[in-house]
C-alpha positions as CSV (number, residue, x, y, z in Angstrom):
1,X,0.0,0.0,0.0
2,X,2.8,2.4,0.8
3,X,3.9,1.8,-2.4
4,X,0.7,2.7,-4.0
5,X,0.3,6.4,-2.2
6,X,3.9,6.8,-3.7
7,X,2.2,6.1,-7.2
8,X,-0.4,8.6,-6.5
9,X,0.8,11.1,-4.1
10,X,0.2,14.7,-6.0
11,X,-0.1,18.0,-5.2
12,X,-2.2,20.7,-5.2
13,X,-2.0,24.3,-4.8
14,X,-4.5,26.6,-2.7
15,X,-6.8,29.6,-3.7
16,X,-7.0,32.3,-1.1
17,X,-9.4,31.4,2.0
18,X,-11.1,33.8,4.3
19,X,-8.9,33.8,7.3
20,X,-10.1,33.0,11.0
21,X,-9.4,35.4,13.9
22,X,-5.6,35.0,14.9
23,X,-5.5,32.2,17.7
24,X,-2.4,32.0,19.1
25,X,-1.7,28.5,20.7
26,X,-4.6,28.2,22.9
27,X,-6.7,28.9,20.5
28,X,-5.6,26.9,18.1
29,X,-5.6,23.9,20.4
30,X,-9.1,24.8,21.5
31,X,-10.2,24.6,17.8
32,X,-8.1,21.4,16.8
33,X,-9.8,19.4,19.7
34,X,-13.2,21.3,19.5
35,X,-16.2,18.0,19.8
36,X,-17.2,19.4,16.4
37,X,-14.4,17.9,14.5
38,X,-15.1,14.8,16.0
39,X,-11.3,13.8,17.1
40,X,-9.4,14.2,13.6
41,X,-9.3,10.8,12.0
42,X,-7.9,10.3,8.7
43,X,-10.2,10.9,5.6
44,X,-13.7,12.2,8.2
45,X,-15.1,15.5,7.9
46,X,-13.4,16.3,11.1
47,X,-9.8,15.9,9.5
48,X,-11.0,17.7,6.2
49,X,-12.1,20.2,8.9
50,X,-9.0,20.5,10.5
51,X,-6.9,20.9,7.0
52,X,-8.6,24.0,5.8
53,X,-8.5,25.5,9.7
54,X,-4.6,24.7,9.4
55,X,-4.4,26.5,5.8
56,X,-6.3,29.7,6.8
57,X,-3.9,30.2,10.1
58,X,-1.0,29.2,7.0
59,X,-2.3,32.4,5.0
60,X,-2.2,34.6,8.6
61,X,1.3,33.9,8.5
62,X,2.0,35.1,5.0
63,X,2.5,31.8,3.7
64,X,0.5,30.1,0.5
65,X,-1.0,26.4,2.0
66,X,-0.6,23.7,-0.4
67,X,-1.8,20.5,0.0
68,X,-0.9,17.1,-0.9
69,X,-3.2,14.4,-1.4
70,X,-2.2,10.8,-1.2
71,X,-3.2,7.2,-0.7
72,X,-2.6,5.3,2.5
73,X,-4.9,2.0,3.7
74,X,-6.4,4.5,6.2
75,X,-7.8,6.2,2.4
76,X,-7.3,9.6,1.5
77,X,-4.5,11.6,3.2
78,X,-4.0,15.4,3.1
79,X,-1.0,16.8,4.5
80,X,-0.8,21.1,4.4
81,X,2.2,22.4,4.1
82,X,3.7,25.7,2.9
83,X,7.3,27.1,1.4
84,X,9.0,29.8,3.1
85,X,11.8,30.8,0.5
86,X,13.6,33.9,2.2
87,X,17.4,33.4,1.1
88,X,16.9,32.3,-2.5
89,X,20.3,31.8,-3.4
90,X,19.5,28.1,-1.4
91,X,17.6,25.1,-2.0
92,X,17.8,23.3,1.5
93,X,15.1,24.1,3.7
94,X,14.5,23.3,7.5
95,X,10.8,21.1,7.8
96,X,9.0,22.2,11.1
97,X,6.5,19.4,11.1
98,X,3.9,18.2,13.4
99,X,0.8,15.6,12.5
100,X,-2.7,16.9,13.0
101,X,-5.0,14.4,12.6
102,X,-6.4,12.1,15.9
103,X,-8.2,9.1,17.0
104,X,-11.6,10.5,16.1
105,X,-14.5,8.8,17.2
106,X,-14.8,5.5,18.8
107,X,-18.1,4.1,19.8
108,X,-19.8,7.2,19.7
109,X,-17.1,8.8,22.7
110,X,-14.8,11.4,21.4
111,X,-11.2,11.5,21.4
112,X,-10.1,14.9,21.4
113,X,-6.5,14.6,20.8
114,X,-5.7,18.1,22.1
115,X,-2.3,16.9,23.7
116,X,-1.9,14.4,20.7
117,X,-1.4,16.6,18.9
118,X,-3.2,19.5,18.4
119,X,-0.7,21.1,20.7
120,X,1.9,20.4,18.3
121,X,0.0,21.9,15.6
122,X,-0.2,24.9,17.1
123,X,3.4,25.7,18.1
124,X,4.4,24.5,14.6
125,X,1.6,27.2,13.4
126,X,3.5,29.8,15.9
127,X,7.2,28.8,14.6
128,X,5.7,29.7,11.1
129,X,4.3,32.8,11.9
130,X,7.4,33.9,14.1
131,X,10.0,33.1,11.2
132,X,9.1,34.8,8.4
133,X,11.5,37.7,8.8
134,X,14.5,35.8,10.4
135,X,16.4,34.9,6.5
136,X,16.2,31.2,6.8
137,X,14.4,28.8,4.0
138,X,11.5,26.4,6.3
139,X,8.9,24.1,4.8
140,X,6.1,24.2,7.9
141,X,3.8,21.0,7.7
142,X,0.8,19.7,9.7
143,X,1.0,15.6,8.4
144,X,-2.0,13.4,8.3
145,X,-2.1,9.6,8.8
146,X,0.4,9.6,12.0
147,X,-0.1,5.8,12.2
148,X,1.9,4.3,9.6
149,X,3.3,7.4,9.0
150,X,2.1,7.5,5.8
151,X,1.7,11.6,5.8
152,X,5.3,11.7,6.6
153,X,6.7,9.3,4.0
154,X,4.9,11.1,1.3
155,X,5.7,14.3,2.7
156,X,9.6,12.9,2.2
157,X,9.1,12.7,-1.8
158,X,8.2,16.1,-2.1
159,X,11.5,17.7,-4.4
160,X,12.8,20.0,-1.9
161,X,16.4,19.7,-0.3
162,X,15.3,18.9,3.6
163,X,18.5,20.0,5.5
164,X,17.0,19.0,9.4
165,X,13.8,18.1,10.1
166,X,11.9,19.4,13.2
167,X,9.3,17.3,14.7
168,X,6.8,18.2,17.5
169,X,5.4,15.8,18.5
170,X,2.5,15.8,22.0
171,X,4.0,19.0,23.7
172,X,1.6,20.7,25.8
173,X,1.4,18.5,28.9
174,X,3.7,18.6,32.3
175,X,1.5,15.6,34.2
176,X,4.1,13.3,33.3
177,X,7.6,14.9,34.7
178,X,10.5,13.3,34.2
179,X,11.6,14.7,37.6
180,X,8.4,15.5,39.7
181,X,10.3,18.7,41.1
182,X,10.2,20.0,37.4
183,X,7.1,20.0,36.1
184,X,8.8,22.6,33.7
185,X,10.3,20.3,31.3
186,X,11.1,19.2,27.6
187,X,12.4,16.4,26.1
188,X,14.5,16.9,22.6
189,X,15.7,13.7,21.2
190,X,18.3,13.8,18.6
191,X,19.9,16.7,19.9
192,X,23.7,14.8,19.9
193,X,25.1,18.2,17.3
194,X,23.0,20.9,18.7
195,X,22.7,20.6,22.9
196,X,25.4,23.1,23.1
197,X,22.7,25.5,21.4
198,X,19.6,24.7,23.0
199,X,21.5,25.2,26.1
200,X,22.0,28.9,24.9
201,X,18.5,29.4,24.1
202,X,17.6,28.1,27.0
203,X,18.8,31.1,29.1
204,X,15.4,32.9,28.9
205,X,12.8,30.4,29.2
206,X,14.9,27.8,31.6
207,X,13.1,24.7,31.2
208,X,14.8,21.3,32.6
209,X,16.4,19.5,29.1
210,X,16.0,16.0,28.4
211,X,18.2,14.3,25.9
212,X,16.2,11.1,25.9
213,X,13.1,9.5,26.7
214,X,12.7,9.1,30.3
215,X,16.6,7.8,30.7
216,X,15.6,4.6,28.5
217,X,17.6,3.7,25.7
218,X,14.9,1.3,23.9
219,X,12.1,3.8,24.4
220,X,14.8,6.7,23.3
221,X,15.2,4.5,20.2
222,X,11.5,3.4,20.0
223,X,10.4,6.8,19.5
224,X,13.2,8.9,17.8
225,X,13.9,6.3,15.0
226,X,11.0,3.9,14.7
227,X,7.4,5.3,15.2
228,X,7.6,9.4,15.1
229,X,7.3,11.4,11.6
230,X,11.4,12.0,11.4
231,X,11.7,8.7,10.8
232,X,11.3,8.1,7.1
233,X,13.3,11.3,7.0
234,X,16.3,9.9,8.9
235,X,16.1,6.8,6.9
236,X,16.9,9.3,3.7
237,X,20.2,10.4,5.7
238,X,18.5,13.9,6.9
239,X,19.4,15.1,10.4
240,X,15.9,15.3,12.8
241,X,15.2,16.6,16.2
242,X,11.7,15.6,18.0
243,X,10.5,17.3,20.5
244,X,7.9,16.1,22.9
245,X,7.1,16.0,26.5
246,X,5.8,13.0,26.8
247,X,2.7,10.3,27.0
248,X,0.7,10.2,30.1
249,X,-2.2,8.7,31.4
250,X,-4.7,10.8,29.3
251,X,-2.8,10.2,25.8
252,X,-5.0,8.0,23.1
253,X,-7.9,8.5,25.9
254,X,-10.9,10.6,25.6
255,X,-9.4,12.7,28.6
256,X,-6.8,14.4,26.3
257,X,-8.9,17.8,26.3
258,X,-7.3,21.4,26.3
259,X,-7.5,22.1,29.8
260,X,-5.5,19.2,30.8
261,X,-2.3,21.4,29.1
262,X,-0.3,23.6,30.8
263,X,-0.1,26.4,28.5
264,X,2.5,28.4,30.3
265,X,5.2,25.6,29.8
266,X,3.7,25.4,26.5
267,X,4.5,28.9,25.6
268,X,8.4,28.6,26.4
269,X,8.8,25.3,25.0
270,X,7.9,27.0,22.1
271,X,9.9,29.8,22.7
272,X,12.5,28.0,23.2
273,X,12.7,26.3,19.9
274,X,11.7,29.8,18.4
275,X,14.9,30.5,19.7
276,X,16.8,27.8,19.1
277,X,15.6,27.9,15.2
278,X,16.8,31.1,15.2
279,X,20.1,30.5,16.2
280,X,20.7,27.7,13.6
């Protein structure tokens, strides 16, 4: 099958949309998870739902949406993305990525998904509307079909020259601490050539740093090279980072619901890699 959505993956171009009210990331994790698009799963009215909200916020930003159709065994995929060209002199680009689509609905109960991963979708949508100006070339994605990872494999053929891929992936939550003390957390995996630098921009939001997943090698592995969107990337050679803080006790459950986050620690995690984007 993954074959196939090669075959067919295609892409299509945007005409203007009206644009919502500017969210911010609270309000953009309030609208992902909203009942009324039913939890995100693939190929619903929910996730088609979701996609044009994602575009719109996309055209806030200055950028032009695009999105790319493609065929999984989950159906029809549609991952959004849009080009930030800057410094035209290059063709590599830095992908900010994050998957928006959910569980959806499952025996009439709701799965909201606003932790997984709505709040990744929103600090992706804030990274693209804080980096227009800064000179760099970024490709800023919300990926469909997580399971599988079919959105991110057929993201992967698109002809652009990925130099890094950033990943955000489940990054609103602090009810699962690494360190109990330090609610205030975030875990970056694949960080070996840039700690040094996330250490620097981590002078002004001083959150506590992991470098892997709850001190576990296998789960470090598990999740960095094996079930996250970065992985077909890395398989291609291309240098990823993932940033997450974590699964708890309300992830894949009908719990997952915006006020479970804690959008103060959301904010400078994503400040953080704001800055730490920058500085690259």
């Amino acid at each position: 099958m993954k074959r196939i959505s090669k075959i067919f993956a295609f892409v299509f171009l945007l005409v203007p949309l009206c644009a919502p009210a500017r969210a911010g990331i609270r309000g953009d994790v309030a609208h992902l998870s909203d009942p009324l698009l039913e939890g995100r799963r693939p190929g619903t009215r929910g996730s088609v739902e979701a996609s044009i909200y994602i575009m719109r916020r996309m055209e806030q930003c200055g950028l032009k949406p695009r999105l790319q159709f493609f065929v999984s065994d989950k159906g029809v995929g549609r991952n959004v993305y849009a080009v930030s060209r800057p410094d035209s002199r290059s063709d590599k680009y830095i992908l900010v990525c994050a998957h928006y689509d959910g569980l959806g609905t499952v025996d009439g109960t709701i799965y909201p998904g606003a932790d997984c991963n709505a709040s990744g979708v929103a600090v992706m949508l804030h990274l693209a509307d804080s980096l227009a100006d800064c000179g760099r070339n970024f490709i800023f994605a919300a990926l469909d079909v997580h399971d599988g990872l079919d959105g991110a494999e057929n993201l992967a053929l698109l002809p652009y020259r990925f130099e890094m891929v950033v990943n955000i992936d489940t990054i609103g939550s602090t009810l699962a601490p690494p360190n109990k003390y330090r609610p205030d957390f975030l875990i970056a995996l694949g960080c070996k050539d840039y700690e040094k630098q996330l250490e620097q921009a981590n002078a002004v939001t001083r959150l506590r740093l992991y470098y892997d997943y709850y001190r576990s090698k296998g789960f470090t592995d598990y999740f960095y090279n094996r079930i996250s969107d970065q992985a077909p990337f890395l398989r291609k050679g291309i240098k990823a980072v993932m940033f997450t803080s974590g699964i708890t006790l309300n992830t894949n459950k009908p719990a997952d619901c915006p006020e479970t986050l804690d959008y103060d620690v959301l904010d400078r995690r994503a400040m953080l890699i704001l800055n730490w984007l920058k500085m690259l």
